[in-house]
N, C-alpha and C positions, 0 to 999 in steps of 0.2 A: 331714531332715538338718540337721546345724548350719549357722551361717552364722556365718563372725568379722569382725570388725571389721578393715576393710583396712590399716590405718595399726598395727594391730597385728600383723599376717598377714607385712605387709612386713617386720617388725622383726625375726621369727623365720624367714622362708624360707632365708635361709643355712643356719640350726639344723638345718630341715627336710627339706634339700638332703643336706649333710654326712652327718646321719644316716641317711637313706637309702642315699645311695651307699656308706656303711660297711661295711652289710649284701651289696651285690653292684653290681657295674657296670648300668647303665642309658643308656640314649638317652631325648632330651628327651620323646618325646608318652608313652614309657611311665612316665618318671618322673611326668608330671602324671597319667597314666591310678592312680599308685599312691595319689600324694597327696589326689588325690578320693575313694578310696577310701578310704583314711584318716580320711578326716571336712572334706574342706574340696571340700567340692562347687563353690563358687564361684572356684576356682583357676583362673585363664585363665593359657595357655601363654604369653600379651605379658609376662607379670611371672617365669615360669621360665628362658629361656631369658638374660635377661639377666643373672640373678641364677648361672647356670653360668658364663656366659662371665666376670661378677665374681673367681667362686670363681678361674677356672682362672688369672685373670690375677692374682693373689693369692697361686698356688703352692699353692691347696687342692684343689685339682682338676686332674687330666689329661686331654688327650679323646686318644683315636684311632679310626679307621673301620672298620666292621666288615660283610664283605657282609652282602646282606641277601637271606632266598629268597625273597622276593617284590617286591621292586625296587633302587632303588640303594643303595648304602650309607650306614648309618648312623655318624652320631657317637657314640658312647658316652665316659662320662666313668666314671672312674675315682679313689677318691680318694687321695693323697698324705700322705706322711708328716708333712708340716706340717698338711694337711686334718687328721686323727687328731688331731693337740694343737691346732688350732682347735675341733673338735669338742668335745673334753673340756674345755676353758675355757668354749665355751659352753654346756654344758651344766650345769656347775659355776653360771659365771653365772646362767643361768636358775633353775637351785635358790632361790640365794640372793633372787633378784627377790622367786620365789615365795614363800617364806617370810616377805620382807618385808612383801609385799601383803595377807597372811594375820594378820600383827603387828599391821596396823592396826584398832581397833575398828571397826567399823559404825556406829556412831554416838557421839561426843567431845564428852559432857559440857563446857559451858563453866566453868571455875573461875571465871575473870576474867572482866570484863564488857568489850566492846567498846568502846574510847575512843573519843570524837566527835573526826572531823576537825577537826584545828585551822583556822583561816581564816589566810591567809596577808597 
């Protein structure tokens, strides 16, 4: 399975989050149980659940409790109409990234030569 780089992972988990919860309501362990499945194996629950309580406190996200048949109730989070144009700004966003990052050559020809540090 893949494995991303965490300081990048962080930068998109709201994306990640958002996007999911679009598609249907969810509670925390199933949301990271989807996200693994998705392609990020290396998702620990310490960096999801904060990353909900962010969203909700945000106004992108709702939670309410939901019994549970096989023990107590769960939180589920649900998203918000401000969530939806969060989601599509960043999604927009992220296009744009990409595209950018994709703009740049692989390797940049120097034209000019590199000036020596002056002495001060």
């Amino acid at each position: 399975m893949a494995r991303h780089d965490a300081q990048m992972l962080k930068g998109v988990l709201s994306l990640l989050l958002l996007r999911l919860l679009a598609a249907e309501d969810g509670y925390g362990y199933a949301i990271v149980t989807s996200l693994k499945g998705a392609g990020f194996p290396d998702l620990i629950e310490g960096t999801v659940y904060p990353a909900l309580t962010r969203l909700e406190a945000a106004g992108h996200l709702e939670s309410y409790l939901r019994r549970s048949e096989s023990g107590p109730a769960r939180k589920y989070y649900r998203i918000t109409g401000g969530g939806r144009a969060e989601l599509a700004r960043g999604e927009a966003a992220w296009r744009d990234l990409v595209e950018s990052v994709a703009a740049v050559p692989r390797t940049t020809p120097r034209t000019t030569p590199i000036a020596p540090a002056r002495e001060v």
